[in-house]
N, C-alpha and C positions, 0 to 999 in steps of 0.2 A: 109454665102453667098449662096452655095448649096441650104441647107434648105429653106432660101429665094426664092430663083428659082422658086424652086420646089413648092412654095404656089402660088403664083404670077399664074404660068402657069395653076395650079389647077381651079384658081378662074378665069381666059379665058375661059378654056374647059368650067365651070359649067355654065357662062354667055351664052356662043354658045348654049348651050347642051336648057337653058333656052330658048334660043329665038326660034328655032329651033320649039320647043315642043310648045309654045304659038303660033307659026302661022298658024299652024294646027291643033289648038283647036278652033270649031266652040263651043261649048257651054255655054250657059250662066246659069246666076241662076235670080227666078224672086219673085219679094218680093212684099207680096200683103197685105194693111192695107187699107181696103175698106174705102173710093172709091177709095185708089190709089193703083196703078200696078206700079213695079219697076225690069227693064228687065239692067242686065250688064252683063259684061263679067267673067264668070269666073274669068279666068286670072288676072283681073281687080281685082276680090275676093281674089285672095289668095294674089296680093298685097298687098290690105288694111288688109286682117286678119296680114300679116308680121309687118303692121308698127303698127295696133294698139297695136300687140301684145310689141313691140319694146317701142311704146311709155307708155305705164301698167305700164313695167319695170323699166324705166327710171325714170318714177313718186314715182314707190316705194322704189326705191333706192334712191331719195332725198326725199322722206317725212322719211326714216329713219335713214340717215344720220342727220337729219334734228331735230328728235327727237334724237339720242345718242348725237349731239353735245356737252351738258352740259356734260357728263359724261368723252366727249374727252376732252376736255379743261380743267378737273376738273384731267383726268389723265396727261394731258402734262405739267400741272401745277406743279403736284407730280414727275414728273420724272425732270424736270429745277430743284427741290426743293432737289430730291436726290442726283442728279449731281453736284449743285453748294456745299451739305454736303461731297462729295467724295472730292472734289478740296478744301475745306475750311482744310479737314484733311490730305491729300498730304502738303498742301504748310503748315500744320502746323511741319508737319514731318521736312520738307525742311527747316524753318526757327530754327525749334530747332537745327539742323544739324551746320546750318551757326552763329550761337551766336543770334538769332536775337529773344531773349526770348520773348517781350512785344509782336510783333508779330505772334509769335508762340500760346503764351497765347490765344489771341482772334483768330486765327483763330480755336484753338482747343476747345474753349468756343461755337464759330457756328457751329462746327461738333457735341460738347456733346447735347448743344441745340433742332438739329437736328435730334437726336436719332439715327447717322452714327456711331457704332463703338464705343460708347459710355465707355467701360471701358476703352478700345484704349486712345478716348480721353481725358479723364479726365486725364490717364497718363503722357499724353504729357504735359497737363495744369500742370499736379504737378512737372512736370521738369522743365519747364518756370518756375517756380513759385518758388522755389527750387534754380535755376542759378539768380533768382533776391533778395533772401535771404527774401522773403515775407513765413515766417514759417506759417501763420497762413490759409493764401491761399491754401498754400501747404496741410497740413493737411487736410482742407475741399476737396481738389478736389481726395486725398489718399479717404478719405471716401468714397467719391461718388463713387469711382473708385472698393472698397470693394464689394458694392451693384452690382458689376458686377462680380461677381468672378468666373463663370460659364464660364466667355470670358477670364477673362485676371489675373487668381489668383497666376500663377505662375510669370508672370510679375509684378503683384503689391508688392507681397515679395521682389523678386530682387529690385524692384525701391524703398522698405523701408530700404531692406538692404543698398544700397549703400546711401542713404541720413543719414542713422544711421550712419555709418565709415565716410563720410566726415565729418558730426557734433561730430564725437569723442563720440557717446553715443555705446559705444561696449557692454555692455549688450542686449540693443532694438537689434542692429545688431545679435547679438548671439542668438536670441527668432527665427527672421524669417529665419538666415539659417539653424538653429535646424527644423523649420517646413517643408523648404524645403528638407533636407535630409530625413523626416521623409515621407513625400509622393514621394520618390524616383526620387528626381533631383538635381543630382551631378556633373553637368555641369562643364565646365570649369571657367566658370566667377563666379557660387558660390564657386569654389575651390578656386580662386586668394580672392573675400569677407574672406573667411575663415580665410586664411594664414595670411591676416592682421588682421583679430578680434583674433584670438585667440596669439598676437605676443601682442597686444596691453595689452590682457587680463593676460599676462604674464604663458600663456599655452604650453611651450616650447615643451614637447613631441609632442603637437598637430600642433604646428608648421611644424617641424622636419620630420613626416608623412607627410603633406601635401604639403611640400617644395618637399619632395620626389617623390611624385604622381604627382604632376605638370611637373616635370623634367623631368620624363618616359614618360607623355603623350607627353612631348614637348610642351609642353605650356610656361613652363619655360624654357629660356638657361641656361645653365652651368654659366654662367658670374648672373643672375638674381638668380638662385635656392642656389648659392654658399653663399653669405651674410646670408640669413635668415638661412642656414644648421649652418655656422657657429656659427652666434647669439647663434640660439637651442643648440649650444654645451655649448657655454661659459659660457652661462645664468645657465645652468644645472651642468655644474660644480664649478661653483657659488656658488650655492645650496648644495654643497656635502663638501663646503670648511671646514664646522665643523665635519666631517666623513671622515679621509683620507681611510680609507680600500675603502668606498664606492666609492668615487672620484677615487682611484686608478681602481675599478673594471670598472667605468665607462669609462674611458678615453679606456682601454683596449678593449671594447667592441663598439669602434667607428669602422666602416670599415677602412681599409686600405685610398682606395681613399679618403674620408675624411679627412684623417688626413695629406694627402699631402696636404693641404692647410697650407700655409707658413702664413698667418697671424692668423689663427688658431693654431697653433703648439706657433707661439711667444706669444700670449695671455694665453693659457692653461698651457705653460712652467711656466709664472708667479706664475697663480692661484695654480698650484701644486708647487713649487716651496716654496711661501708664507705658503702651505697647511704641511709643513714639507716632500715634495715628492720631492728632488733636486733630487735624483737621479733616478725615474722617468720621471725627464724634460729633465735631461741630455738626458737621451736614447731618447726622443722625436725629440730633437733638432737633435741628431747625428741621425737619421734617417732620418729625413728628409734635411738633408743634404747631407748625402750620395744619397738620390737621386735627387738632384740637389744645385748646389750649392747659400748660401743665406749669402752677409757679416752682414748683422743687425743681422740673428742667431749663424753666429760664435762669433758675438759681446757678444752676450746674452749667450752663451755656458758659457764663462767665469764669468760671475755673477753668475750661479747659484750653490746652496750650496750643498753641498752632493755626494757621492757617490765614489767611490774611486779614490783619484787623480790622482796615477798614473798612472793608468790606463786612464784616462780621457786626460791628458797629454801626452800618448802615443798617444791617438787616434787622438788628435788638431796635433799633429806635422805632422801624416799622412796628415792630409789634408793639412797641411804647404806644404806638396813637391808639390800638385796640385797646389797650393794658395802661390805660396813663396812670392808676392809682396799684398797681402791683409792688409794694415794697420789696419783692427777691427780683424781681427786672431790673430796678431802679439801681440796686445794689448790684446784681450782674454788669449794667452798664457802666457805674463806676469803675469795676475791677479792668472792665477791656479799655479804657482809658487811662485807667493808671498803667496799664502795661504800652500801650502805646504813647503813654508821657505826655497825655493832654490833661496837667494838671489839674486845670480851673471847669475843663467838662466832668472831671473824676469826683473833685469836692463837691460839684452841686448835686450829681447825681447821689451821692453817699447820704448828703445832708436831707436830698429829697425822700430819700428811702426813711430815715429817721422818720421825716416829717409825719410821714405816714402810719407806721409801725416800729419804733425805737428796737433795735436789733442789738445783739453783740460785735457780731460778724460785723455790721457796718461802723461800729463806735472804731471799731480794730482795725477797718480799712481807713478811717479820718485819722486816726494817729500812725498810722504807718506813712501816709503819706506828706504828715504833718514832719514826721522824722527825717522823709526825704528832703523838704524843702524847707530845714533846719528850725522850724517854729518846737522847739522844744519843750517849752510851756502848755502849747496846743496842745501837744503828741499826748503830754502828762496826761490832761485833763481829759482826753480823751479814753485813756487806758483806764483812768478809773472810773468810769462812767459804764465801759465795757466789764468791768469788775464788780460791779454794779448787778447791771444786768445778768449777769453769770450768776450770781447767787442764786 
């Protein structure tokens, strides 16, 4: 507003200052093109020089406007053309976002067309195409999208990877995240690609590693990194089940934390167990019970074969004085007694378990031991009791 003023007042003074100066200007100018004389006023003169000059200008600025026009309309044409390729590959983004493949497809088809972002697009189009299970679409527009890899080669990998693991072709899958490691991109979302090609591929070490790297980075939780840790173990000792030295070295050389996993420790108990390593499973079980307590593995303590009973038997009673009313204890302790032929500790245990929670399992251990020490009748009445419960 000031600065306004301030011109406004300017252009008074210069008007004043003008008239002022032209009232007291007597002189003229006199223009002479025989036979005619032409006598004005100055004044008069620098008028007209102002407006022809005024009017020159005016004229050359629309004879040139006038001429660029083709070229403006030929640029605003180009720019409506750019704009509506920017919004065609927005809303193609937006619709792949919302499920809305068919139109995600064409509007990334008018964006590729366009020549906007062109490896972008054809991306997008192999996603649409891809989520509508048109494989052959797909491939052509991965191609087109190749031809761009200058823009978009690290995304074209990833969008091959993840279409190779959805369609279960994990070798294809294994080729572009081997390329992308090899040009140094180790991202998170090719680490998760990974951990499932190489699980699929039956690459357990590889697993195991990248289960772990995930987990550190935080990318996995504990609850997510924990399944695939474990698989990696099982799977691997598996693998070791016709070498027990190896299996045993293995198991040993798990971390600690690891092996406090309680479905891990019940599944490996087996595998060692079946591997002639009972009493390595035993110790397994009794560790991780000791640090916390689990009744399905005191259950399993008692099946497993080996290793000194009574000592074994010492250690189950220990946990009995924590655990005095645990019917799968109760029942574990019978089983390591019947195998070590302390009859009348085996029956009471068996009976105690009932007492508590009436079992199949435990009807089946009173009659099998009723068979060993020939009470026939017993055994009977046992077996149908566990026939019983079985329904």
């Amino acid at each position: 507003m000031m600065r306004a003023l301030f011109w406004l007042l300017a252009m008074f003074a210069l008007a004043a200052g003008l008239a002022i100066v032209a009232r007291y200007n007597d002189a003229y100018a006199l223009f002479v093109w025989p036979p005619w004389r032409l006598h004005i006023s100055l004044n008069l003169l620098a008028i007209l020089a102002v407006a022809l000059f005024a009017a020159a200008y005016v004229m050359t600025r629309l004879v040139a406007r006038a001429l660029a026009l083709p070229t403006s309309v030929a640029a605003f044409r180009a720019r409506q053309r750019k704009a509506s390729a920017i919004q065609a590959l927005h809303d193609a983004q937006r619709f792949l976002v919302e499920g809305r493949y068919g139109r995600a497809h064409a509007q990334a088809d008018a964006a590729y067309r366009a020549n906007e972002s062109p490896g972008l697009a054809a991306l997008i189009a192999a996603r649409a195409s891809h989520a509508m299970r048109e494989q052959v679409r797909c491939q052509e527009w991965l191609r087109r999208a190749s031809e761009h890899d200058r823009e978009v080669r690290v995304a074209r990998l990833m969008t091959e990877a993840e279409f190779a693991v959805a369609d279960r072709r994990f070798d294809v899958a294994a080729e572009r995240l081997e390329a992308l490691r090899a040009g140094g991109h180790r991202h998170i979302a090719a680490l998760r690609l990974s951990v499932q090609t190489a699980a699929a591929r039956g690459m357990w070490a590889d697993v195991l590693r990248l289960a772990r790297q995930l987990a550190s980075h935080r990318a996995f939780t504990a609850e997510q990194a924990a399944p695939l840790i474990r698989r990696a173990h099982l799977e691997t000792l598996r693998e070791h089940e016709v070498n027990p030295d190896a299996l045993t070295r293995y198991w040993r050389q798990i971390p600690k934390p690891e092996r406090n996993d309680r479905v891990l420790v019940r599944d490996a108990a087996l595998i060692l167990n079946a591997a002639g390593r009972g009493e390595l499973a035993a110790e397994a079980i009794g560790d991780a019970l000791d640090s916390g307590w689990d009744s399905s593995l005191a259950e399993l303590y008692g099946r497993i074969e080996g290793g000194e009973l009574i000592a074994r038997i010492g250690q189950a009673e220990r946990w009995l004085r924590a655990q005095p009313r645990d019917e799968r204890l109760l029942l574990s302790l019978g089983q390591l007694c019947l195998r070590q032929q302390l009859w009348g500790k085996a029956q009471s245990y068996f009976e105690a378990s009932i007492s508590v929670a009436p079992s199949r399992a435990a009807y089946l251990e009173l009659a099998r031991l009723a068979e060993q020490l020939g009470r026939s009748e017993v055994a009977l009445h046992n077996f149908r009791l566990a026939a019983e419960i079985g329904r």
